[in-house]
C-alpha positions as CSV (number, residue, x, y, z in Angstrom):
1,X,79.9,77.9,60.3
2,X,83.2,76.2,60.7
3,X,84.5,74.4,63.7
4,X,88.2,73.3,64.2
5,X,89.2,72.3,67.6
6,X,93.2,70.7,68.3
7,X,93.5,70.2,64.8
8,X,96.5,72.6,64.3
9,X,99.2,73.7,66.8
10,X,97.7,76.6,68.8
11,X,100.1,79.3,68.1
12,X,99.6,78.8,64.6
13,X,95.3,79.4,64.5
14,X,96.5,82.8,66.9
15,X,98.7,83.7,63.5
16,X,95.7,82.9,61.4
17,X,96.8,80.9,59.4
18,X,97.2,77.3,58.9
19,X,100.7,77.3,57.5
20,X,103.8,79.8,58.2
21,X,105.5,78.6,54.4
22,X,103.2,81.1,52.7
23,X,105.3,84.0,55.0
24,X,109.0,82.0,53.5
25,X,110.6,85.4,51.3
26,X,109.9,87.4,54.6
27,X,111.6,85.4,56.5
28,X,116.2,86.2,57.4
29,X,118.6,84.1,56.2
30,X,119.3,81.4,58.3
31,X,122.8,79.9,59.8
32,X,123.4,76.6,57.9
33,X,126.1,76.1,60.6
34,X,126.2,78.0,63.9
35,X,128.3,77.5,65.7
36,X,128.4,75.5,69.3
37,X,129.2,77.7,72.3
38,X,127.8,75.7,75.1
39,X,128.0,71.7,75.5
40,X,128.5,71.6,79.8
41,X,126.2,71.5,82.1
42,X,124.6,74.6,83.4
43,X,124.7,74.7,87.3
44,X,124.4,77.3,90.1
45,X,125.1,79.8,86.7
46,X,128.7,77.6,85.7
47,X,129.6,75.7,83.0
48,X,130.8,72.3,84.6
49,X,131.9,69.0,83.2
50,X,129.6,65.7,84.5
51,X,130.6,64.4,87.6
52,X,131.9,61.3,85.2
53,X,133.0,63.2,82.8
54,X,131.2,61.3,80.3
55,X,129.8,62.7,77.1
56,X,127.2,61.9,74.3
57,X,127.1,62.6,71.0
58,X,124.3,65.3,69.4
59,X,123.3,63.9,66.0
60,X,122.4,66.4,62.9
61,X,119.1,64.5,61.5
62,X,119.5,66.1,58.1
63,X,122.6,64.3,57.4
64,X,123.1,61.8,60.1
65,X,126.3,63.5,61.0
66,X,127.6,64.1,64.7
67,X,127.5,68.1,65.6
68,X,129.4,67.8,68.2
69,X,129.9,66.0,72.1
70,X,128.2,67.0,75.2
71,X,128.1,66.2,79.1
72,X,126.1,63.4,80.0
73,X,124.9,64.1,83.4
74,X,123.5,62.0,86.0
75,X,123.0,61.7,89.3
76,X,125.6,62.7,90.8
77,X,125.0,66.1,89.0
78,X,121.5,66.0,89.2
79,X,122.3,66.0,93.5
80,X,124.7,69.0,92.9
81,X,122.3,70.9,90.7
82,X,119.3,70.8,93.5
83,X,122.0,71.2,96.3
84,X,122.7,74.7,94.5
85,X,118.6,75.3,93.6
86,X,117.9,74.4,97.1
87,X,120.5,77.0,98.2
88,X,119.3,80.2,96.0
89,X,115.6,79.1,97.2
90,X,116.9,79.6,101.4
91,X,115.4,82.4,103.3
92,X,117.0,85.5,102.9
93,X,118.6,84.5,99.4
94,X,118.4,87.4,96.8
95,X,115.8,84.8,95.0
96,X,114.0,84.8,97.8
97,X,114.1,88.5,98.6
98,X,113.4,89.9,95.1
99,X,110.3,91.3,94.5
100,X,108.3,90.1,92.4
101,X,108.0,93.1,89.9
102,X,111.6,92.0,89.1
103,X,111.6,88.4,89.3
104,X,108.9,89.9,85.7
105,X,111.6,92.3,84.7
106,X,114.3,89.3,84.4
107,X,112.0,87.3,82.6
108,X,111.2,90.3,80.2
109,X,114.8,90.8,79.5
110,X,115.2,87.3,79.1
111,X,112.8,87.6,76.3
112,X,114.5,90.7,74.6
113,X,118.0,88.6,74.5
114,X,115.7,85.5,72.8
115,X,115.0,88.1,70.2
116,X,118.5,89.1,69.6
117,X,119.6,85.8,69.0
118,X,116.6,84.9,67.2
119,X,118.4,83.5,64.3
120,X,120.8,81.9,65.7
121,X,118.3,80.3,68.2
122,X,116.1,79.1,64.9
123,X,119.4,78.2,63.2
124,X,120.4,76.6,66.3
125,X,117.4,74.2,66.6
126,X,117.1,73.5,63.2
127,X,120.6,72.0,63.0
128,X,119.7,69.4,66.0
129,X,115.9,69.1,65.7
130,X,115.6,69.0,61.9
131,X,112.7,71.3,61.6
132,X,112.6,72.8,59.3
133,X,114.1,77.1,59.7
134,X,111.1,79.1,58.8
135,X,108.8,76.7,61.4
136,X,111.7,77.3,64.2
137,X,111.7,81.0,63.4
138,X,108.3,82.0,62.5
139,X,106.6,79.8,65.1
140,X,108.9,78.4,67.5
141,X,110.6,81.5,68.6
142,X,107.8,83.4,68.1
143,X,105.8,81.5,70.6
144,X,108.9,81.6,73.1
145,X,109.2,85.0,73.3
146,X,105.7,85.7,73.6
147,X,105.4,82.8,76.4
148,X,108.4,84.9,78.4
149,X,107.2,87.7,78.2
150,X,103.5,86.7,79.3
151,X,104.3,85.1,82.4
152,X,106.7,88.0,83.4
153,X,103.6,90.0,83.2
154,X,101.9,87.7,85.7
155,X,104.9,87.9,87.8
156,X,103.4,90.3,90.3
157,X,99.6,89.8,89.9
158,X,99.6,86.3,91.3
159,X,98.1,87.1,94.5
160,X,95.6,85.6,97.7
161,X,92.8,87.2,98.9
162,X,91.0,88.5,102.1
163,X,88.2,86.5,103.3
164,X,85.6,87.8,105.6
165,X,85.1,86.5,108.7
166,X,82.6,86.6,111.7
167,X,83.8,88.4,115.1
168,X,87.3,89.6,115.5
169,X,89.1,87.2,113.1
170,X,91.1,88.3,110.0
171,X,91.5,85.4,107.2
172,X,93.7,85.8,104.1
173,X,95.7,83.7,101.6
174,X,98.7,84.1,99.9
175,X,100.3,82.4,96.8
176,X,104.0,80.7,98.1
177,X,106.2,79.0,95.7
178,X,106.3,75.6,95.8
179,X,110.1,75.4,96.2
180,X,112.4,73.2,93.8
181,X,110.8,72.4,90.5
182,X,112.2,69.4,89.1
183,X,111.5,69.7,84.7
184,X,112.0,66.9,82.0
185,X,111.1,68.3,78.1
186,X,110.6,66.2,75.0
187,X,113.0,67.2,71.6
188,X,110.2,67.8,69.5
189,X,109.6,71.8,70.4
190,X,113.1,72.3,72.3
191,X,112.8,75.5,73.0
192,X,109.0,76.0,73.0
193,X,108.9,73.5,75.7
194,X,111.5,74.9,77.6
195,X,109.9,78.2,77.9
196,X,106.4,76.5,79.0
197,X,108.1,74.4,82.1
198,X,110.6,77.6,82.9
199,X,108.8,80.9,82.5
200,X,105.7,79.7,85.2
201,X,108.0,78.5,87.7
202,X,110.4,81.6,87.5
203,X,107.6,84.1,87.9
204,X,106.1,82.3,90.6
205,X,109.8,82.4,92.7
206,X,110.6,78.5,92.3
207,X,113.8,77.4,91.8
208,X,114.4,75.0,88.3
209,X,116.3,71.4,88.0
210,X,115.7,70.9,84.1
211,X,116.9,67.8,82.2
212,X,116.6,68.7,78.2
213,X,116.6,66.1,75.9
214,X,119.0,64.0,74.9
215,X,118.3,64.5,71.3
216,X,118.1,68.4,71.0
217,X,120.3,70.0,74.2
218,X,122.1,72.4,72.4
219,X,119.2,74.9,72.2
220,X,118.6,74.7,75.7
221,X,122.0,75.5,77.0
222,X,122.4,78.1,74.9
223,X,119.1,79.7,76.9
224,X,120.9,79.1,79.5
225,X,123.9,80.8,78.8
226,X,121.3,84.1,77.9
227,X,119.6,83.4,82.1
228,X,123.3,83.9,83.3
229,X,123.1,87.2,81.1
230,X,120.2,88.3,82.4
231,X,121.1,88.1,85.7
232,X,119.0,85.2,87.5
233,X,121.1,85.0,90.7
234,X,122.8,81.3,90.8
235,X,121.5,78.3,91.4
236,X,117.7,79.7,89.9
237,X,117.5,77.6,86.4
238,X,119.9,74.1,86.1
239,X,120.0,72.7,83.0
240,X,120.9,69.0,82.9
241,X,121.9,67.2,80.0
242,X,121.8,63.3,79.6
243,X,119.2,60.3,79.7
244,X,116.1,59.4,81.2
245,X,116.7,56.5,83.1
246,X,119.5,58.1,84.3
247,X,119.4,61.5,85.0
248,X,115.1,62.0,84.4
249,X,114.9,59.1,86.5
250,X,117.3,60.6,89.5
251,X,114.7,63.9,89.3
252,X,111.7,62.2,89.7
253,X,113.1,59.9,92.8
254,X,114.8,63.0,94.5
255,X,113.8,63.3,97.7
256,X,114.6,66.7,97.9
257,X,112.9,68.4,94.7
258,X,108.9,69.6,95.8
259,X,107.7,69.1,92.1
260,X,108.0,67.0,88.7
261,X,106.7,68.3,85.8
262,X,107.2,66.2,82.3
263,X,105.8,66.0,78.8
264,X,106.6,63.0,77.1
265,X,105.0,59.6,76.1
266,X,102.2,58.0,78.3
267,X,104.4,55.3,79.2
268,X,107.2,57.5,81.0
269,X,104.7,59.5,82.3
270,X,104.2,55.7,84.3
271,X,107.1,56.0,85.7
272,X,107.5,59.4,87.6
273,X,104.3,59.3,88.4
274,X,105.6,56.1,90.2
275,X,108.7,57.3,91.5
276,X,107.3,60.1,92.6
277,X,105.2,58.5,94.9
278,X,107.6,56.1,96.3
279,X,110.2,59.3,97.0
280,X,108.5,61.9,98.8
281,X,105.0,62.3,97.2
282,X,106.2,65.4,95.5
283,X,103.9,67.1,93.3
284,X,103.7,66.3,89.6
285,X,102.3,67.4,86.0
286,X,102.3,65.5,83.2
287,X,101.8,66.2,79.7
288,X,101.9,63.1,78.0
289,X,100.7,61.7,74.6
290,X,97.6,61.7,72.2
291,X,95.9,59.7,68.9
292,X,93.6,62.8,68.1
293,X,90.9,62.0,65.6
294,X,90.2,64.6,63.1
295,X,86.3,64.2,61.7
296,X,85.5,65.3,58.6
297,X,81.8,65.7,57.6
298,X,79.8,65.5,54.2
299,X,79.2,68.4,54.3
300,X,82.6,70.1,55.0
301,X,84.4,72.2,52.6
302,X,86.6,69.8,51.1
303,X,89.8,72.2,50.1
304,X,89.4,73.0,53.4
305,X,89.3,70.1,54.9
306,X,92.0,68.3,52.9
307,X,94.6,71.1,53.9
308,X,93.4,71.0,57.4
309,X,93.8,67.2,58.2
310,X,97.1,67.8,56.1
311,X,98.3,70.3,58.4
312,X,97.3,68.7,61.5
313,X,99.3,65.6,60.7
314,X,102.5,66.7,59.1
315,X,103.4,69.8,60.9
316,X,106.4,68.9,62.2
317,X,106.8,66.1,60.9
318,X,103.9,64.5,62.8
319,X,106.0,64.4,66.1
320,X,103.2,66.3,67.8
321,X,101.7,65.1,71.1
322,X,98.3,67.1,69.6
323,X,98.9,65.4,65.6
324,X,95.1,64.8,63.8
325,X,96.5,61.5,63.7
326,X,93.2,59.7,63.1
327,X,91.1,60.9,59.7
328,X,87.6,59.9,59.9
329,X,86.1,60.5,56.7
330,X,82.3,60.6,56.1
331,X,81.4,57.8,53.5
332,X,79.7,59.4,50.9
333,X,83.0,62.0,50.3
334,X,85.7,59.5,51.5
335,X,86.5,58.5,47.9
336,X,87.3,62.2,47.0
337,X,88.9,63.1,50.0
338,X,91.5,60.2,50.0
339,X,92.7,61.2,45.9
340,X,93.3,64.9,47.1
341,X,94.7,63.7,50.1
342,X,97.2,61.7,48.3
343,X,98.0,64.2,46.2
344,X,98.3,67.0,48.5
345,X,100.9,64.3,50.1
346,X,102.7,64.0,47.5
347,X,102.9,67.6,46.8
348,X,104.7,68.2,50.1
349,X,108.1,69.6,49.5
350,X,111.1,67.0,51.7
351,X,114.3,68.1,51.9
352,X,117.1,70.3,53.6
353,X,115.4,72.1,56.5
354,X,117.7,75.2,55.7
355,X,116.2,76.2,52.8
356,X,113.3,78.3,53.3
357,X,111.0,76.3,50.9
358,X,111.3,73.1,53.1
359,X,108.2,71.8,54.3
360,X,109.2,69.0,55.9
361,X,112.5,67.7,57.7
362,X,113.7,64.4,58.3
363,X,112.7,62.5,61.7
364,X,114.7,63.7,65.1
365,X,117.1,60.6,64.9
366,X,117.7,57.0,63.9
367,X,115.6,55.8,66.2
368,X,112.3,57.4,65.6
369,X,113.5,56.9,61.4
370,X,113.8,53.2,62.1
371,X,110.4,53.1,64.4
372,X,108.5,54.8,61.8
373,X,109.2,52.6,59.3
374,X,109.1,49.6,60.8
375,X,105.1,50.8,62.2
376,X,104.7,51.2,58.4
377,X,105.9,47.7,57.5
378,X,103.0,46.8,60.4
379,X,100.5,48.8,58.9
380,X,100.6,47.1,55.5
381,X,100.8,43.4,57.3
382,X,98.1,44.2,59.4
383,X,96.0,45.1,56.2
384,X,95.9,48.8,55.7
385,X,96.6,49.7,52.1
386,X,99.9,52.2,51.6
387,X,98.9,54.4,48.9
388,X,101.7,56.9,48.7
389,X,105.3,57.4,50.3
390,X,105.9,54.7,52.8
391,X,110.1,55.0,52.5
392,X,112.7,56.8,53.1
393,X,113.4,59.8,51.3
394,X,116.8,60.7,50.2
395,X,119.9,58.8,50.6
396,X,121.3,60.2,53.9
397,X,119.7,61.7,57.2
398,X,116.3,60.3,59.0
399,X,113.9,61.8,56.1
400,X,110.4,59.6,55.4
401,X,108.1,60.7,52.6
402,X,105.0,61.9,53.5
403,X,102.8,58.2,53.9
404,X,99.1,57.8,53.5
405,X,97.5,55.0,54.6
406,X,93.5,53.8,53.8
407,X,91.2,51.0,54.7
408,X,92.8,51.3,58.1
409,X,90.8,49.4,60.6
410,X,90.6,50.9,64.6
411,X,91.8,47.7,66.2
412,X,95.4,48.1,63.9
413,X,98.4,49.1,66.2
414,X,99.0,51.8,63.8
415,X,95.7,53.4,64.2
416,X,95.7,53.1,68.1
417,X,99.6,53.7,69.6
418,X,101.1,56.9,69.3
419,X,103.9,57.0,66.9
420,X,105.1,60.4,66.6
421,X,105.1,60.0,62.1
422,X,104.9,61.8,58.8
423,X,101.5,59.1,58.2
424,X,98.1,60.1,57.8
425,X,95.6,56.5,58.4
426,X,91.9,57.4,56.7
427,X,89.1,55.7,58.1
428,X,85.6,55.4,56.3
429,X,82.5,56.0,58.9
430,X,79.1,55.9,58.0
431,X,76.7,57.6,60.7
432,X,77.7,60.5,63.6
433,X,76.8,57.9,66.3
434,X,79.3,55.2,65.2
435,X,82.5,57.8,64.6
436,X,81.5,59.2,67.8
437,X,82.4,55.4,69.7
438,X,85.3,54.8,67.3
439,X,86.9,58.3,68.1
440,X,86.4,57.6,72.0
441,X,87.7,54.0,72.0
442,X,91.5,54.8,72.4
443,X,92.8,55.8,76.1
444,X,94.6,59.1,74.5
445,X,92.5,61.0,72.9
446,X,91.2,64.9,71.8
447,X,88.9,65.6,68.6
448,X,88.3,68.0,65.5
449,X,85.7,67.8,63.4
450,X,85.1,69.8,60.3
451,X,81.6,70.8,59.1
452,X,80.1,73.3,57.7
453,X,77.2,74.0,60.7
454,X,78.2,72.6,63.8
455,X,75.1,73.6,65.2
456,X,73.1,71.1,63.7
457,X,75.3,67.8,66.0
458,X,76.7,70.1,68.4
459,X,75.1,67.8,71.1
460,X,76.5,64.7,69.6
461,X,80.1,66.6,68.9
462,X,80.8,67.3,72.9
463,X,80.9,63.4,73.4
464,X,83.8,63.4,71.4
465,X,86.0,65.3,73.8
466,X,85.6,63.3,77.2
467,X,87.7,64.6,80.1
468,X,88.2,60.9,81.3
469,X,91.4,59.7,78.9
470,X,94.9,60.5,79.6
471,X,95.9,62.9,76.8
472,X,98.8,65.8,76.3
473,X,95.9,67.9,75.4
C-alpha cells in the first residue's frame, strides 16, 4: 500500500497523474503573444485610471522584457472600489435581491466564458507568470473552471436549519453574507487563486475588493473584463492593481470592508492580521506559507519515489506554498536515491515556457531570480554540498537550473525558511522516531511520506501532521 499525502498539487492526484507533460501533443497551440486588452483598474464594472494616475511596469520572466504598463492603485482607489462594493451590497440592490439560484447561474456562465478564452487565458498567464503553457492550460484553467462552476452549484444549497424548541417558540438560522470581502492573491497561481477567493464569496452574496498581484495582474483583469460580460451588476467584484504596502495594506486597515482574506508568505500574513485588529476587528483568513517534508522509507518504491519528491518540488518551479521542500531519506537507500535524484534533475527540460515540451519556466521576476540564488550561495556557505545546477540557466529571463542540494543539516536557513525555489535539500535520517522530531521542528509545516505499507507506522506517521503550526496547508 502506498501513502502520499500534500506531496503533489491536489488537482493534479484528481487527474491521476503526477505530471500533465505526458498529455503535451494533446494539448492547442498556444499564443506566444496575446495580446493586452485590459491594464485599468476594474471598479463598479469600469475601466478607470488610478486616482494618481501612476503606472507600473508588468515584466515577461522569460525574457526579462516589459509587456506592457498598468495602473498602480492605492488608496485612494481602494476607498472608491468599497464605496461602490458597499453600494451594490445596500438593501434593495439587484445584488442583494437576486436569488440565489442566479447569483449560481452567473457564476456558471462565468465559467463557460473561462472556457472560451481558455487559450488565451493560458497564453495570457504564461506570458506574465512564466509557467510554463501546458501547466496553465491543462491544470490551471482546468482547476478554475471546475472551481466556478462548483461553488455556483452551492449557490442555492447554503442554507440554516429549524431547531426544535419546547412550548410555543419557533427557532431557526439562516446563512447571511458577511458583507464586503476584502481579497489579496499571490502570482504564483494567478488565476487559480483568483477563482478560490472569488467564486465562495460570489455564491454566498458578498461583495469583492480584490488586489491581484503586482507581478501577474493581467490575468486577473482580463477575468474581470469576462464578470462585466456576464453580467454581475456593478460594484459586485473590484479588481485592484498595485502594491502591498500600499494598496494590500489600505484593504486590510479599511474600516469599512467586513472581511480579509490573503494567501501569501507568513510574514505578511503578520501584518493584516495586525491591521486588522487595530481597524475594526474584521474577519480574516489566511493562507500563508509552508517547508513540507516529504519522507521517504526503505522500503518505498524507489522510481516511485524519486519522481514523486521530484514532482513535489519543481512543479512550478517550486513557488508552491504546499512544495515537498524537505526530502528525508531513509539511510540505508539515501545513497541511491540522491544519484537518481540528481539525475532525474538534470533530466528536467528549462527553457521557453511556450513550447509544449517545457517543463520548467524561469522564476516570476528579478527578485525571487536574485533571492534564489543568493539562498543557494548560503546553502553552500552554511555547509550543504551543491551537487547539480545551482546557476542561472540561459543568458536572459529569471531561469535557475534545477539545484539539488545533500548533507543539508535542519538548523541551515535553507532547510528551515520558505524560499519559494527550483532546489530539492536531501537529508539522511536513521530511525522513524528521529525524522518524526526533525519533520515537526519548523513552525510551517505538512508531511508525505512514501512506503510501501503504511499500516505497519501509521501510529507514528499521524505525529507528523500536527494541527498546531501555521501552514498554507
Amino acid at each position: 500500500m502506498s501513502m502520499l499525502r500534500f506531496l503533489v498539487p491536489r488537482w493534479l492526484r484528481l487527474h491521476g497523474r503526477t505530471s500533465p507533460y505526458s498529455s503535451a501533443a494533446a494539448l492547442p497551440s498556444p499564443i506566444p503573444n496575446p495580446d493586452i486588452h485590459y491594464n485599468q483598474l476594474f471598479v463598479n464594472n469600469e475601466w478607470q485610471d488610478a486616482a494618481s494616475k501612476k503606472t507600473f511596469p508588468t515584466v515577461n520572466p522569460a525574457t526579462g522584457e516589459v509587456i506592457g504598463h498598468v495602473a498602480e492603485g492605492d488608496r485612494a482607489d481602494v476607498d472608491r472600489a468599497v464605496k461602490a462594493a458597499r453600494e451594490a451590497f445596500r438593501l434593495g440592490s439587484p445584488w442583494r435581491r437576486m436569488d440565489a439560484s442566479e447569483r449560481g447561474r452567473l457564476l456558471n456562465r462565468l465559467a463557460d466564458l473561462v472556457e472560451r478564452d481558455r487559450v488565451y487565458l493560458a497564453s495570457l498567464e504564461t506570458l506574465d507568470n512564466g509557467k510554463p503553457f501546458q501547466e496553465s492550460y491543462a491544470l490551471d484553467l482546468d482547476e478554475v473552471i471546475k472551481v466556478y462552476r462548483y461553488f455556483a452549484g452551492w449557490a442555492d444549497k447554503w442554507h440554516g436549519k429549524t431547531i426544535p424548541m419546547d412550548g410555543k417558540h419557533f427557532c431557526f438560522t439562516r446563512h447571511e453574507p458577511v458583507g464586503v470581502c476584502g481579497q489579496i492573491i499571490p502570482w504564483n497561481f494567478p488565476l487559480v487563486m483568483q477563482g478560490w477567493k472569488l467564486a465562495p464569496a460570489l455564491a454566498t452574496g458578498n461583495t469583492v475588493v480584490m488586489k491581484v498581484a503586482e507581478q501577474t495582474p493581467l490575468s486577473a483583469l482580463y477575468l474581470a473584463s469576462l464578470i462585466k460580460e456576464v453580467g454581475f451588476p456593478p460594484g459586485v467584484v473590484n479588481i485592484i492593481t498595485g502594491y502591498g504596502p500600499t494598496a494590500g495594506a489600505a484593504i486590510a486597515q479599511h474600516m469599512d470592508i467586513d472581511k480579509v482574506a490573503f494567501t501569501g508568505s507568513t510574514e505578511v500574513g503578520h501584518l493584516i492580521q495586525k491591521a486588522a485588529g487595530d481597524s475594526n476587528l474584521k474577519r480574516v483568513t489566511l493562507e500563508l506559507g509552508g517547508k513540507s517534508p516529504s519522507i521517504v522509507l526503505a522500503d518505498a518504491d524507489m522510481d516511485h519515489a524519486v519522481e514523486q519528491c521530484h514532482e513535489a518540488l519543481f512543479f512550478n518551479m517550486g513557488q508552491c506554498c504546499c512544495a515537498g521542500s524537505r526530502t528525508f531519506v531513509e539511510e540505508s537507500i539515501y545513497d541511491e536515491f540522491l544519484e537518481r535524484t540528481v539525475e532525474k534533475a538534470k533530466q528536467r527540460r528549462v527553457g521557453n515556457p511556450f513550447e509544449l515540451d517545457t517543463q520548467q519556466g524561469p522564476q516570476v521576476d528579478k527578485e525571487q531570480f536574485e533571492r534564489i540564488l543568493s539562498y543557494i550561495r548560503l546553502g553552500q556557505k552554511e555547509g550543504a554540498k551543491l551537487l547539480c545546477g545551482g546557476e542561472r540557466f540561459g543568458e536572459r529571463g529569471f531561469f535557475i537550473k534545477p539545484t539539488v542540494f545533500g548533507g543539508v543539516k535542519d538548523d541551515m536557513r535553507i532547510a528551515r525558511e520558505e524560499i519559494f525555489w527550483p532546489v530539492q535539500p536531501l537529508f539522511k535520517f536513521k530511525k522513524m522516531e528521529e525524522v518524526i522530531e526533525r519533520a515537526n521542528n519548523t513552525r510551517i509545516t505538512g508531511a508525505a511520506v512514501l512506503t510501501t505499507d503504511y499500516r505497519e507506522d501509521k501510529e507514528s506517521l499521524i505525529l507528523i501532521m500536527p494541527t498546531s503550526k501555521m501552514s498554507g496547508e
